[in-house]
Residue frames as qw, qx, qy, qz and C-alpha x, y, z in Angstrom:
[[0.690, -0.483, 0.486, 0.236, -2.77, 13.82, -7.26],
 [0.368, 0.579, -0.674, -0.274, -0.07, 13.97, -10.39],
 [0.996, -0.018, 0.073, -0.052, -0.06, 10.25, -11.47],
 [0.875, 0.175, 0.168, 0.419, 3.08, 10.06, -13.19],
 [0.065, -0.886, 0.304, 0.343, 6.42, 12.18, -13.68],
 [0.623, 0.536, -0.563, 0.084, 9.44, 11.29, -15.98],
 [0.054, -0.432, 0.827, -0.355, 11.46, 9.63, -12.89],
 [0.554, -0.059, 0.703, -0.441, 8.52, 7.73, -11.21],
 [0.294, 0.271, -0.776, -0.488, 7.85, 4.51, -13.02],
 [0.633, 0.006, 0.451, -0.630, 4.24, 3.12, -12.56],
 [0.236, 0.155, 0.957, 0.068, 2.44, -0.49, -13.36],
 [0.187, 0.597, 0.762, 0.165, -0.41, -0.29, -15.97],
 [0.185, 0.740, 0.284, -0.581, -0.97, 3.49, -15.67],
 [0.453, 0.777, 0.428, 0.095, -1.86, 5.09, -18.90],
 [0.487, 0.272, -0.073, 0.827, 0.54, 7.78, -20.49],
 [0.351, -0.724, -0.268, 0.529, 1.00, 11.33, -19.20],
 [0.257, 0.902, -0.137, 0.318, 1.72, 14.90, -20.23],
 [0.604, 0.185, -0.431, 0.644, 5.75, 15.38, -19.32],
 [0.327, -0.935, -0.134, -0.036, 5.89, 17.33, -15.99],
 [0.278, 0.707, -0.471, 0.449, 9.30, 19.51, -15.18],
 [0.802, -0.477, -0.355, 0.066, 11.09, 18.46, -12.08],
 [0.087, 0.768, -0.476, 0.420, 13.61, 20.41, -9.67],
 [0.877, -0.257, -0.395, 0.094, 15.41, 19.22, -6.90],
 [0.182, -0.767, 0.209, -0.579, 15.95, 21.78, -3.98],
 [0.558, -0.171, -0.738, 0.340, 17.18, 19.61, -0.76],
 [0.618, -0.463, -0.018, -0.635, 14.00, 20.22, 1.88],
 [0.203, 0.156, -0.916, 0.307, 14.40, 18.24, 5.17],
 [0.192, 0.402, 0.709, -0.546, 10.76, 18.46, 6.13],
 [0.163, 0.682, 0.679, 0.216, 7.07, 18.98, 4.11],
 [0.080, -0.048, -0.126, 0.988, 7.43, 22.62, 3.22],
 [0.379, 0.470, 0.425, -0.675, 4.44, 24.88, 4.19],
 [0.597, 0.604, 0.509, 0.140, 1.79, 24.98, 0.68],
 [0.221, 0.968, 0.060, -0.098, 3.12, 28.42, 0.07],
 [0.137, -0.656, 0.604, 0.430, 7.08, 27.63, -0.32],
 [0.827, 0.420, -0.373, 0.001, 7.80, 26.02, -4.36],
 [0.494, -0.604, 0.549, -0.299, 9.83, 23.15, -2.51],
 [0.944, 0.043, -0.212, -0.249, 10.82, 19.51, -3.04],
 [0.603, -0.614, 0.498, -0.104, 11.73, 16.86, -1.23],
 [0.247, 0.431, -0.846, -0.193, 14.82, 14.38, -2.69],
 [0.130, -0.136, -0.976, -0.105, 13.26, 10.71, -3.49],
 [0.288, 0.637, 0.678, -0.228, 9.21, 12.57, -3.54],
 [0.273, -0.152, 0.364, 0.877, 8.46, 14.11, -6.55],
 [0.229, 0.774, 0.439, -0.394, 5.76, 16.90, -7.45],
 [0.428, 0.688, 0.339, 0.478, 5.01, 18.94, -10.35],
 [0.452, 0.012, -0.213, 0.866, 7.18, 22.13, -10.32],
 [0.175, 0.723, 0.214, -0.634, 5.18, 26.02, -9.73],
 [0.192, 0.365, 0.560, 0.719, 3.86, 26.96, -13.52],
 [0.156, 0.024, -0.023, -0.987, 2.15, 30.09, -13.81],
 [0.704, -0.040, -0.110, -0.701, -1.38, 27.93, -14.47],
 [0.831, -0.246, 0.470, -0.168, -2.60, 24.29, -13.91],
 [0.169, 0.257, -0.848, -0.432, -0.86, 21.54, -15.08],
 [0.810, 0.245, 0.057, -0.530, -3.70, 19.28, -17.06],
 [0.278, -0.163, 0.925, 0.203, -3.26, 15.46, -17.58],
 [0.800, 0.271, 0.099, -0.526, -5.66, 13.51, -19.70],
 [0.263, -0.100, 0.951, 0.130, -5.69, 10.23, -20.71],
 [0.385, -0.041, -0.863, -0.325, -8.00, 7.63, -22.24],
 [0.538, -0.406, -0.726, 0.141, -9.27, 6.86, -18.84],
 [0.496, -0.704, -0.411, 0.298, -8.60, 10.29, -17.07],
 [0.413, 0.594, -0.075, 0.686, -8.17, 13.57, -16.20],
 [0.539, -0.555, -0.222, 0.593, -5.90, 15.36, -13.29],
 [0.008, -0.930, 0.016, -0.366, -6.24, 19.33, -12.67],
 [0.665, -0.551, -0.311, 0.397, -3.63, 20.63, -10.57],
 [0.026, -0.977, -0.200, -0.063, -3.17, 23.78, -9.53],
 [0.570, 0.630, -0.368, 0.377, -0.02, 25.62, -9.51],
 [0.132, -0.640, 0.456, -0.604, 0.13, 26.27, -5.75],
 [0.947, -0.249, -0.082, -0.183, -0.41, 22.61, -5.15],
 [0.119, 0.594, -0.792, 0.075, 2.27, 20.26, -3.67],
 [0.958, 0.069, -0.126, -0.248, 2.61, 16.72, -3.98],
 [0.359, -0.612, 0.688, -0.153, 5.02, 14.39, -1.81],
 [0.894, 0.095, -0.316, -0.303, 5.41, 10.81, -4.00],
 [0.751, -0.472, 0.459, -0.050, 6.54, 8.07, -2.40],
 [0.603, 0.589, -0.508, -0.178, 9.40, 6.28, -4.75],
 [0.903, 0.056, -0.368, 0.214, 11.41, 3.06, -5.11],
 [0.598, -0.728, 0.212, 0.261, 14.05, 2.93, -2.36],
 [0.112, -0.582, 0.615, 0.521, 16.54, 2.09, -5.26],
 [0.595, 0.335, -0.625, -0.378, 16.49, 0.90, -9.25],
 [0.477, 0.073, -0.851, -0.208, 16.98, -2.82, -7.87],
 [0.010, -0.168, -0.895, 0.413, 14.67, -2.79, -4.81],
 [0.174, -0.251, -0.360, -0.881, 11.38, -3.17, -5.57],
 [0.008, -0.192, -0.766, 0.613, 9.23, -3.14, -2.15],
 [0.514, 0.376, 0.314, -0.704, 6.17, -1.26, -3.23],
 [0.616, 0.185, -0.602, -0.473, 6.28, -3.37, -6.18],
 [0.162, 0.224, -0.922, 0.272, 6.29, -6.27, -4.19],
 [0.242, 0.265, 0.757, -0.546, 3.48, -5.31, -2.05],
 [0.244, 0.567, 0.719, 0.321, 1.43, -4.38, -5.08],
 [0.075, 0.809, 0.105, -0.574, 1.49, -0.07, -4.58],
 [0.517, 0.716, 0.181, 0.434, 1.29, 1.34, -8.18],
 [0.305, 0.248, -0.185, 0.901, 2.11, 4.72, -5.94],
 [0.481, -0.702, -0.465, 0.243, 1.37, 6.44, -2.73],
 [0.341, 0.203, -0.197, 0.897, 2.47, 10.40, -1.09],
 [0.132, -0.654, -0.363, 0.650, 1.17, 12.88, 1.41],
 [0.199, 0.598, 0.375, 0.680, -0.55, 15.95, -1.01],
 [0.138, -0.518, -0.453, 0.712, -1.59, 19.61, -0.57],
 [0.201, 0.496, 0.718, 0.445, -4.01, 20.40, -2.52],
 [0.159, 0.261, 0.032, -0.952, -5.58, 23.91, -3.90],
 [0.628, 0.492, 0.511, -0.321, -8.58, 24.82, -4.62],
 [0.543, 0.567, -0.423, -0.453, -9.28, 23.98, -8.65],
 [0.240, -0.306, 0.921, 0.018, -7.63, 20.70, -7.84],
 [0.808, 0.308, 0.039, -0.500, -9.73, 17.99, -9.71],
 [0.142, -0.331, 0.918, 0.164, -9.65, 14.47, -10.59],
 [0.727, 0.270, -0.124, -0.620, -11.77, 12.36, -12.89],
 [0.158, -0.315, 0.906, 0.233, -11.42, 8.68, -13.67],
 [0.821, 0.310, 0.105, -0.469, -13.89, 6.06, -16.15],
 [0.694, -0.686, -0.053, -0.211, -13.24, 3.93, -15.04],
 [0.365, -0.794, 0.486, -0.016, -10.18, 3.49, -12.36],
 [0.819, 0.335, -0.465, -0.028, -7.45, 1.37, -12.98],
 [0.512, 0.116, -0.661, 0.536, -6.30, 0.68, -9.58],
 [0.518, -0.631, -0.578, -0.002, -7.86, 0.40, -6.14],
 [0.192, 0.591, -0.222, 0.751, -7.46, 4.01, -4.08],
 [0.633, -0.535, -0.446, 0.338, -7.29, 4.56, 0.05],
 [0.140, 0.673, -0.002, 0.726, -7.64, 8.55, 0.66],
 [0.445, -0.548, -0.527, 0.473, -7.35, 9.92, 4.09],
 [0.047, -0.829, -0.293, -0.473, -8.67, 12.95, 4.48],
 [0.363, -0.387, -0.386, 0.754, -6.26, 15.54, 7.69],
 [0.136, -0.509, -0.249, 0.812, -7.37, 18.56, 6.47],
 [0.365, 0.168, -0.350, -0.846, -10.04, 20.51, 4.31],
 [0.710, 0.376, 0.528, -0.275, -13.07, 18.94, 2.60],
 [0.191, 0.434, -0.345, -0.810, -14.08, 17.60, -0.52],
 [0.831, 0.226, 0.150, -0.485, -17.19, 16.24, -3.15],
 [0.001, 0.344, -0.858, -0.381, -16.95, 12.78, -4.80],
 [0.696, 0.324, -0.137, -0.626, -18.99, 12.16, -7.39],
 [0.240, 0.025, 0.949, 0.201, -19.73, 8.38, -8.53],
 [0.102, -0.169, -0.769, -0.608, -22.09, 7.03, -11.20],
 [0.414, -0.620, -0.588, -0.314, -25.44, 6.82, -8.75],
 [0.673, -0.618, -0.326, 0.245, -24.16, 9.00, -5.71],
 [0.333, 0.594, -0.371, 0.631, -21.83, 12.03, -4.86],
 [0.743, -0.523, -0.312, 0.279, -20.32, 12.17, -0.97],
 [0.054, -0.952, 0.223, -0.203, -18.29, 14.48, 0.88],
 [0.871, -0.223, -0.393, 0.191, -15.20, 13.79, 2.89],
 [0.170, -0.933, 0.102, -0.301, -14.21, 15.54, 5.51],
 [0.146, 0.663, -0.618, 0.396, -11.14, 15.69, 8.22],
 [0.543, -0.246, 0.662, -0.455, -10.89, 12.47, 9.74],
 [0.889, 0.339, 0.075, -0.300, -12.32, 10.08, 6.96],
 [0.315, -0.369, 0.789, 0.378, -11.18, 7.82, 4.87],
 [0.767, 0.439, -0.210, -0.418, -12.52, 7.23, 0.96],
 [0.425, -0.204, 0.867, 0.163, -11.95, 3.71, -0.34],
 [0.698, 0.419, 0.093, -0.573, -12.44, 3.34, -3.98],
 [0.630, -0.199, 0.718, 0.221, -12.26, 0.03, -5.88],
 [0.138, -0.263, 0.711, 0.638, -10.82, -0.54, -9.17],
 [0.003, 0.514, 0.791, 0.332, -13.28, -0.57, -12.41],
 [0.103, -0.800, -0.473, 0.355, -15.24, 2.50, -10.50],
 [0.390, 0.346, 0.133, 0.843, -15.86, 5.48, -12.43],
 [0.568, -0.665, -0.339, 0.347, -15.56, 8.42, -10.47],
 [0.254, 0.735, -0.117, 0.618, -14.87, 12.48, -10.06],
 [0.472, -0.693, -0.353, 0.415, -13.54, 14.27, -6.83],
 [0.363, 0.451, -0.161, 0.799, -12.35, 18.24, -6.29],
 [0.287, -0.087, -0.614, 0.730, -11.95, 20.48, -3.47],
 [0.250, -0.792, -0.555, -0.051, -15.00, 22.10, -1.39],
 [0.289, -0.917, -0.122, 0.247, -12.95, 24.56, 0.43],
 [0.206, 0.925, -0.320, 0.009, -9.48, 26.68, 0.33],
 [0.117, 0.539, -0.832, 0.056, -7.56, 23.58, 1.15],
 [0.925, -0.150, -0.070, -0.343, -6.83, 20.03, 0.92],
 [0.035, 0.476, -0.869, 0.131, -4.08, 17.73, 2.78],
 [0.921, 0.062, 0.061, -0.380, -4.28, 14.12, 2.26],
 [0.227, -0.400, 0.872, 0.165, -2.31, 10.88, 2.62],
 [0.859, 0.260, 0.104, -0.429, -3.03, 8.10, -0.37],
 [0.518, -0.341, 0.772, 0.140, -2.58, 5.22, -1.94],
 [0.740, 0.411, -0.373, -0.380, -2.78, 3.36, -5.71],
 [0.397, -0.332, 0.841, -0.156, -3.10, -0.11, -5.14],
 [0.026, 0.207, -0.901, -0.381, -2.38, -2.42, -7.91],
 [0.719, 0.132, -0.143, -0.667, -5.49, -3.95, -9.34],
 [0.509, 0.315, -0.801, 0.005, -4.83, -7.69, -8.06],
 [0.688, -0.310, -0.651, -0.082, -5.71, -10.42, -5.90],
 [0.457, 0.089, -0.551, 0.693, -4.14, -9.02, -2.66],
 [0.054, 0.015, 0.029, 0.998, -5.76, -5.97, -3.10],
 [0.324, -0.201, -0.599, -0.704, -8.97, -6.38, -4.63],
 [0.509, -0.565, -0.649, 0.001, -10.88, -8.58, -1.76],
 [0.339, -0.319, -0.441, 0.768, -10.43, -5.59, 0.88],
 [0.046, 0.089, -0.301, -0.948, -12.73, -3.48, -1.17],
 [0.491, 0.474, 0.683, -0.261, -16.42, -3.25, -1.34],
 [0.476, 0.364, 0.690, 0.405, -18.06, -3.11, -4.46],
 [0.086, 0.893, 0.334, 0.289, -18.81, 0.65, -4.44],
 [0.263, 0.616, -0.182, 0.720, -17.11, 3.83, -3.10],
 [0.604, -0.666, -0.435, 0.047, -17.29, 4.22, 0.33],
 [0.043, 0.539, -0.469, 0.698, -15.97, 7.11, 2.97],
 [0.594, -0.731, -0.261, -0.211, -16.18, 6.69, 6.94],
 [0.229, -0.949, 0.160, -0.146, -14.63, 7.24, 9.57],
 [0.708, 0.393, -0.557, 0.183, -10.49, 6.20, 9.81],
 [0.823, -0.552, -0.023, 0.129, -9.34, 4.26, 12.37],
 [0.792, -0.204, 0.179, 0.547, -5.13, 4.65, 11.49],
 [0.308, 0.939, 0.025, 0.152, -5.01, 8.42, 9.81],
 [0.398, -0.835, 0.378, 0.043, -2.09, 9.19, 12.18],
 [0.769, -0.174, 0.589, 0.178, -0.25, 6.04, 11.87],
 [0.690, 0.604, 0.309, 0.251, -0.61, 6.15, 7.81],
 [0.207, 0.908, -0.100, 0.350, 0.99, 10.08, 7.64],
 [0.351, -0.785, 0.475, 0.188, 3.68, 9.19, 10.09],
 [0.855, -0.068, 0.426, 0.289, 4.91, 6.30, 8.34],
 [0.593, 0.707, 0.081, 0.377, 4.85, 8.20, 4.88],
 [0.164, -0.981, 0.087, -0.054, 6.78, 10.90, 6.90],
 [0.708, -0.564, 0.413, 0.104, 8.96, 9.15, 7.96],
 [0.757, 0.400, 0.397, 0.330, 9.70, 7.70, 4.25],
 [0.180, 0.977, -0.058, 0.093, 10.28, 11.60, 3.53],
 [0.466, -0.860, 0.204, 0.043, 12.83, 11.73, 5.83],
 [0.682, -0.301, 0.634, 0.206, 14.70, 8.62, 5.20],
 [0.837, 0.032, 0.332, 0.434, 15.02, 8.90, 2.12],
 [0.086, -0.985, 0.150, 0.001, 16.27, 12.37, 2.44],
 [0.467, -0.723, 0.491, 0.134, 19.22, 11.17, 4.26],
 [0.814, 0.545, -0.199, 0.006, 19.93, 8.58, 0.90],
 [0.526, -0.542, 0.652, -0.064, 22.24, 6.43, 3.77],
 [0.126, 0.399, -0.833, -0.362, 23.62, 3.25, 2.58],
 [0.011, -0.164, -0.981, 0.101, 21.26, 1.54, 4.20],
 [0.020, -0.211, 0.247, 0.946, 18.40, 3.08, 3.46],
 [0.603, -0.071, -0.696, -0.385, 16.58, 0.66, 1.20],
 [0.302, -0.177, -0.909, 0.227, 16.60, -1.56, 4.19],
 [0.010, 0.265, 0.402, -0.876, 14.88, 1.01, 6.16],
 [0.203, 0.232, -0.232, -0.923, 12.51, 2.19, 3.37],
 [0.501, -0.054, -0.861, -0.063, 11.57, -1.52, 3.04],
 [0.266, -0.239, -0.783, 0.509, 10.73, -1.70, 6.59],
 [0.232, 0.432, 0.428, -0.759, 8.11, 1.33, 6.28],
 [0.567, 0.029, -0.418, -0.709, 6.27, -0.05, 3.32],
 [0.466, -0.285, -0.833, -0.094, 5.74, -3.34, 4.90],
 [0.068, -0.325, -0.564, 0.756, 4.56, -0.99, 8.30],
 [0.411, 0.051, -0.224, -0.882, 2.39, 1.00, 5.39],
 [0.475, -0.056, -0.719, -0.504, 0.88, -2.09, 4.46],
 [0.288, -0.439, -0.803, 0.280, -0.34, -3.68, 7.69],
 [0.125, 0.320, 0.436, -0.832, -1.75, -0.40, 8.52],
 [0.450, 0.062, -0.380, -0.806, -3.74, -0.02, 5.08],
 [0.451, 0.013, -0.812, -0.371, -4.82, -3.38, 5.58],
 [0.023, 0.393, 0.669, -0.631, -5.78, -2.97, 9.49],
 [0.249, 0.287, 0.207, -0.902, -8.14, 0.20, 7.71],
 [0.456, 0.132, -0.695, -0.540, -9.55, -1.71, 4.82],
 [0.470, -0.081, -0.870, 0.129, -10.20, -4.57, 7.76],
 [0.417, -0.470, 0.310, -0.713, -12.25, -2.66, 10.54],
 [0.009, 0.118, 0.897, -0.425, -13.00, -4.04, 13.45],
 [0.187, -0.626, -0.699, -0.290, -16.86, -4.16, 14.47],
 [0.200, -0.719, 0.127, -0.653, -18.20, -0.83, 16.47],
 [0.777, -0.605, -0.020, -0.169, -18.63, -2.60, 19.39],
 [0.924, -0.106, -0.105, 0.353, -14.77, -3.90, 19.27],
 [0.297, 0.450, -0.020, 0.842, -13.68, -0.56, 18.86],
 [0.464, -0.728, -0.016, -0.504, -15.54, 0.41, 22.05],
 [0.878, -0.397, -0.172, 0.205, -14.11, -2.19, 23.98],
 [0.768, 0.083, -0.096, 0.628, -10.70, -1.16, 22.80],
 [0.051, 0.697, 0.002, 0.715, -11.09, 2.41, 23.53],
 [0.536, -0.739, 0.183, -0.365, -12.27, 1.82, 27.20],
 [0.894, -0.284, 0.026, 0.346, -9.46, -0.92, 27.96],
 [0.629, 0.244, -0.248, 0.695, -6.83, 1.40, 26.67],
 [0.363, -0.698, -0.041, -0.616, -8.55, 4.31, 28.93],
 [0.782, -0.606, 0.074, -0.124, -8.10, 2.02, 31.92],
 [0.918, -0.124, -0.096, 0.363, -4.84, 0.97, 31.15],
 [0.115, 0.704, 0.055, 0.699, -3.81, 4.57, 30.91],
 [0.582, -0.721, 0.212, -0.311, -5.20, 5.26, 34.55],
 [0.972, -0.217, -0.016, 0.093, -3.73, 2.16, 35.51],
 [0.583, 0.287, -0.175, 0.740, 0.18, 3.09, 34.05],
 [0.036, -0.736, 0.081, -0.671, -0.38, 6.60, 35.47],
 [0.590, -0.523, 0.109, -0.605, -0.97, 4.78, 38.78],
 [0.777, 0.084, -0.623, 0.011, 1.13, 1.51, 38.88],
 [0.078, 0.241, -0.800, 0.544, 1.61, 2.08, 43.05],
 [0.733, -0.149, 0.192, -0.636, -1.92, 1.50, 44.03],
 [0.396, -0.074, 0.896, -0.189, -3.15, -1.51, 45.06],
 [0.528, 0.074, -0.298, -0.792, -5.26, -2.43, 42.47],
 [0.355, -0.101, 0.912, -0.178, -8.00, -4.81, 42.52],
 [0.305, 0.281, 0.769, 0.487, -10.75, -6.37, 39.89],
 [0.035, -0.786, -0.578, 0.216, -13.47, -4.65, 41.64],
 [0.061, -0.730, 0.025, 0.681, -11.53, -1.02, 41.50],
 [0.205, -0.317, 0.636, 0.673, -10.55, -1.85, 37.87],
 [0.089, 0.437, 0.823, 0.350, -14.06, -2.69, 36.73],
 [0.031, 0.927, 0.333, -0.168, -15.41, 0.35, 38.12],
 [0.288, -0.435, 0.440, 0.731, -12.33, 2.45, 36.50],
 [0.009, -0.033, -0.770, -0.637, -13.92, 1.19, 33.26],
 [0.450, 0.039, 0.064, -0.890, -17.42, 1.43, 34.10],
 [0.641, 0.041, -0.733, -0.224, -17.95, -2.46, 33.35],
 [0.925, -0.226, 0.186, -0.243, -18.95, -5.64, 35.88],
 [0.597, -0.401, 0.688, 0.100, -16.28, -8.15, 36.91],
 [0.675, 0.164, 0.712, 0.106, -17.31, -10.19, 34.59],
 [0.461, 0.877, 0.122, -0.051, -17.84, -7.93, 31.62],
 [0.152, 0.844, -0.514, -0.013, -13.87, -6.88, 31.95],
 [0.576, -0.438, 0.685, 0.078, -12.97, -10.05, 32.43],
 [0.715, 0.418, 0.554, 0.084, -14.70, -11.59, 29.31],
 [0.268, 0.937, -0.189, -0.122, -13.38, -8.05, 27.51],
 [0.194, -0.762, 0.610, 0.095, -9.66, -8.52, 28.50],
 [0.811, 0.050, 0.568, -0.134, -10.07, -12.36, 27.88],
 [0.683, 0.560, 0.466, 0.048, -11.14, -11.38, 24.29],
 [0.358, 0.910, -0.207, -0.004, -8.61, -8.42, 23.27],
 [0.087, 0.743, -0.655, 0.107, -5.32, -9.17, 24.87],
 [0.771, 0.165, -0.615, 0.022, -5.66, -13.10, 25.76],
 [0.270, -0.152, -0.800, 0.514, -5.33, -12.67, 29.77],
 [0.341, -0.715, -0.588, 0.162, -7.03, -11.69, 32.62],
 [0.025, -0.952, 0.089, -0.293, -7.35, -8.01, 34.11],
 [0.651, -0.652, 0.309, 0.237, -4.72, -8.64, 37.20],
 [0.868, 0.068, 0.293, 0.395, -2.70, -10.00, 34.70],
 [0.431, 0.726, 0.176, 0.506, -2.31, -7.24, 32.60],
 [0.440, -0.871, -0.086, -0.201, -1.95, -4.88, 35.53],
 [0.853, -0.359, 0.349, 0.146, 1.07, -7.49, 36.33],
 [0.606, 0.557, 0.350, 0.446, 2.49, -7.09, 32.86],
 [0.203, 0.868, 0.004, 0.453, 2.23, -3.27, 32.68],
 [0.473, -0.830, 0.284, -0.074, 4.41, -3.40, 36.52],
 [0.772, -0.395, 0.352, 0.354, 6.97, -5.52, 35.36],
 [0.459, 0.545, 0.178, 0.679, 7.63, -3.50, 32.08],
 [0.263, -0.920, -0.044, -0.286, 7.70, -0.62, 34.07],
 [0.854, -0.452, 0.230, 0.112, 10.03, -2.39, 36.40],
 [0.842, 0.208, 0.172, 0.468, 12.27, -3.90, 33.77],
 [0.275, 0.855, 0.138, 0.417, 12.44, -0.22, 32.47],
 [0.246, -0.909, 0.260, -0.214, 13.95, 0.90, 35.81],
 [0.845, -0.327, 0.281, 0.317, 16.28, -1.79, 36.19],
 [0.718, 0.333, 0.321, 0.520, 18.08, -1.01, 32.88],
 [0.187, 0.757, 0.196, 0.594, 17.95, 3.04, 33.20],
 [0.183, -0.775, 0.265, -0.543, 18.38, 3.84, 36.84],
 [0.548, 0.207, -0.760, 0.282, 19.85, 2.78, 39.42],
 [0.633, -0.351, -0.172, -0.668, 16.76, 2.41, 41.74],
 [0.196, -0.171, 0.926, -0.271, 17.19, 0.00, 44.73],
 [0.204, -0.170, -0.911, -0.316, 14.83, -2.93, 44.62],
 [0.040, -0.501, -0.736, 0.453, 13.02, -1.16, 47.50],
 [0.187, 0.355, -0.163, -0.901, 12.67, 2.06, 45.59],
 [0.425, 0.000, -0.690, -0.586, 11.26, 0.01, 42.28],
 [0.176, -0.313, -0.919, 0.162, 9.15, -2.31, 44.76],
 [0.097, -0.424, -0.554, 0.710, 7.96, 0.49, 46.21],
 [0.004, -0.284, 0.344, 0.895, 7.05, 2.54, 42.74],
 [0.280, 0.052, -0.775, -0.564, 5.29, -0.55, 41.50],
 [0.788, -0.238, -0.130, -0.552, 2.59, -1.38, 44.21],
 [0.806, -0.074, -0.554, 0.197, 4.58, -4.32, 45.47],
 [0.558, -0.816, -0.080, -0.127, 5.08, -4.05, 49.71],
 [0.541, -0.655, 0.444, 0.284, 8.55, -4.94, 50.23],
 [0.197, 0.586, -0.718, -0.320, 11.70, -6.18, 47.74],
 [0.315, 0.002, 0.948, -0.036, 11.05, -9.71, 48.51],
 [0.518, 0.484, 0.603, -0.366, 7.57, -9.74, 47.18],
 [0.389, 0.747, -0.119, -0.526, 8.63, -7.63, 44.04],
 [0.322, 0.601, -0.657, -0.322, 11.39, -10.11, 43.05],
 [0.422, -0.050, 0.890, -0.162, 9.27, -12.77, 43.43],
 [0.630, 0.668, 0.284, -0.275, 6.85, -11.43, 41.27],
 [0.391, 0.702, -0.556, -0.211, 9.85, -10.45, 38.32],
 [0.012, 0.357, -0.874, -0.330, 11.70, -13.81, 38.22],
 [0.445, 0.359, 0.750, -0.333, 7.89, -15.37, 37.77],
 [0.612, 0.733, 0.186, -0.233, 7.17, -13.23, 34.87],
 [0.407, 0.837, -0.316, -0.184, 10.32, -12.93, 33.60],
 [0.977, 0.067, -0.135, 0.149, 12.15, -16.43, 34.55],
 [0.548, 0.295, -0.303, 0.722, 15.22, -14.54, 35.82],
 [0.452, -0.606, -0.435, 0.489, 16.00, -12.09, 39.09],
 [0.341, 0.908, 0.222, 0.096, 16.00, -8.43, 38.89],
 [0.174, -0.771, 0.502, 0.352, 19.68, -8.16, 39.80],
 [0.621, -0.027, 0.696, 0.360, 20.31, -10.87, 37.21],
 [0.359, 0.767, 0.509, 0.156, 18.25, -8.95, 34.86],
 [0.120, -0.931, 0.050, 0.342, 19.91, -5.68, 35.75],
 [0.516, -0.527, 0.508, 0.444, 23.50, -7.29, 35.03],
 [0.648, 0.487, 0.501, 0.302, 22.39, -8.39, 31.42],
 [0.172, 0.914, 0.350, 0.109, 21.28, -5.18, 30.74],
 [0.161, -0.886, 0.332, 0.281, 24.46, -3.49, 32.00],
 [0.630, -0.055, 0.686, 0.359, 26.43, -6.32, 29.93],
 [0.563, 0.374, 0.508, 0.534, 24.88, -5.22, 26.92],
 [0.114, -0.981, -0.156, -0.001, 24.56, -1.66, 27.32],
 [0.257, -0.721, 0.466, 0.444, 28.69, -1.53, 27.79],
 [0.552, 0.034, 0.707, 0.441, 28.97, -3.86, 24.67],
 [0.234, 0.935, 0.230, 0.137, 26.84, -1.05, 22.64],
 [0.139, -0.973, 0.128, 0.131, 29.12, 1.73, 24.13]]
């Protein structure tokens, strides 16, 4: 990963060798094989050989047929990833030769690994990481990685050496498996995009998907325990069947075998992830549903009664002004109210 460019202004990092910079307008991550860049992410231009950093503290190989997506300020006076503590973050694509070296780091790193492999050497240990990981390495840690195969794509992060930061780290390197890989590489995407479009509003927007970056780094840094990650895997599995299936009658019994659990086992589950009871949820997932057809179609109440598992209209809009404290033609009107006040 290039650390540093003339444009992108980092916290504490160490100088750099100058790197050229172009600025082609790309609406989307070009493939590794077009020389591309995207406006507000900046990579190191095509050079006939690698460019070579070196510092004091490090050295970055990077091949010519790499490409590197940085995340930047939204603008000179907003400073959001400064805020949240990110030195600097971007989506890479990485050739082989690639190579990085640090002794030791000056800022805590969070690699996801989508595609390719590759070795990382520490002081008493070397690891792989493969598609699907995540590497977490804390500041002070000296430390080599380069590629294993013919590619590498990876979303990361440089995070500020500081109190925020620091306690989410263990005291060594560590890879396993990521729980939020997806979630991380849309958000950055999404940063691509937006600040392509270099709207007025913008910042606000750009703002709004570092602080979405950060709760996700800080959900992966934070695992749950295996066993809470099972739970959550077979409650969203049942709630899946369950949406796919909102006319049935359901009951606890069918819903605990759905999930493979005892009454009591999905109750004490559901209890502990989402704060109600199974029925409840069930109840929940038929009046969003519900709501969803009031406001989009124009569905008699027997039609939607009928859609949601409920026997007649009466029964349905007894259940909706219960959960929702209002009727579903009262609910409807809002919804057309503000729907013409949009238009």
């Amino acid at each position: 990963m290039m650390m540093r460019t003339d444009h992108i202004q980092m916290r504490r990092a160490p100088p750099c060798s100058e790197v050229q910079i172009t600025y082609p307008g790309i609406p989307r991550l070009a493939p590794v094989s077009e020389p591309a860049i995207l406006p507000g992410i900046r990579k190191k231009s095509p050079m006939s050989s690698a460019q070579i950093i070196r510092t004091s503290v490090e050295t970055v190989i990077i091949p010519a047929a790499s490409r590197e997506y940085f995340l930047t300020q939204p603008a000179p006076n907003v400073h959001c990833m400064d805020d949240y503590k990110i030195m600097l973050a971007g989506i890479s694509r990485l050739t082989p030769g690639y190579f990085a070296a640090r002794a030791p780091s000056y800022f805590n790193l969070i690699l996801y690994c989508h595609r390719g492999s590759a070795l990382v050497k520490g002081v008493n240990q070397t690891l792989k990481i493969r598609p699907g990981d995540v590497m977490m390495i804390p500041t002070g840690s000296t430390y080599s990685y380069e590629l294993s195969g013919s590619r590498w794509d990876i979303a990361w992060a440089h995070l500020i050496d500081s109190p925020e930061w620091n306690p989410l780290f263990g005291a060594e390197p560590a890879i396993r498996k990521a729980q939020w890989a997806p979630q991380v590489r849309k958000i950055m995407e999404s940063y691509v995009e937006e600040a392509i479009t270099r709207r007025p509003d913008s910042p606000q927007a750009l703002k709004l998907c570092i602080q979405l970056l950060v709760f996700y780094l800080k959900r992966e840094l934070c695992p749950a325990a295996p066993e809470i990650i099972a739970a959550r895997e077979t409650l969203q599995a049942l709630w899946g069947n369950v949406h796919g299936n909102l006319k049935h009658k359901w009951t606890v019994e069918e819903l605990a075998a759905a999930a493979g659990l005892c009454k009591t086992h999905l109750h004490r589950l559901c209890l502990k992830l989402h704060k109600t009871t199974p029925m409840n949820m069930v109840t929940a997932m038929r009046m969003e549903q519900a709501a969803e057809m009031l406001s989009f179609t124009n569905y008699t109440l027997t039609m939607i009664a009928d859609g949601i598992g409920y026997e007649n209209a009466f029964a349905f809009s007894k259940a909706f002004k219960r959960y929702a404290g209002i009727s579903p033609k009262e609910y409807r009107s809002k919804q057309d109210l503000l729907k013409n006040h949009i238009i």
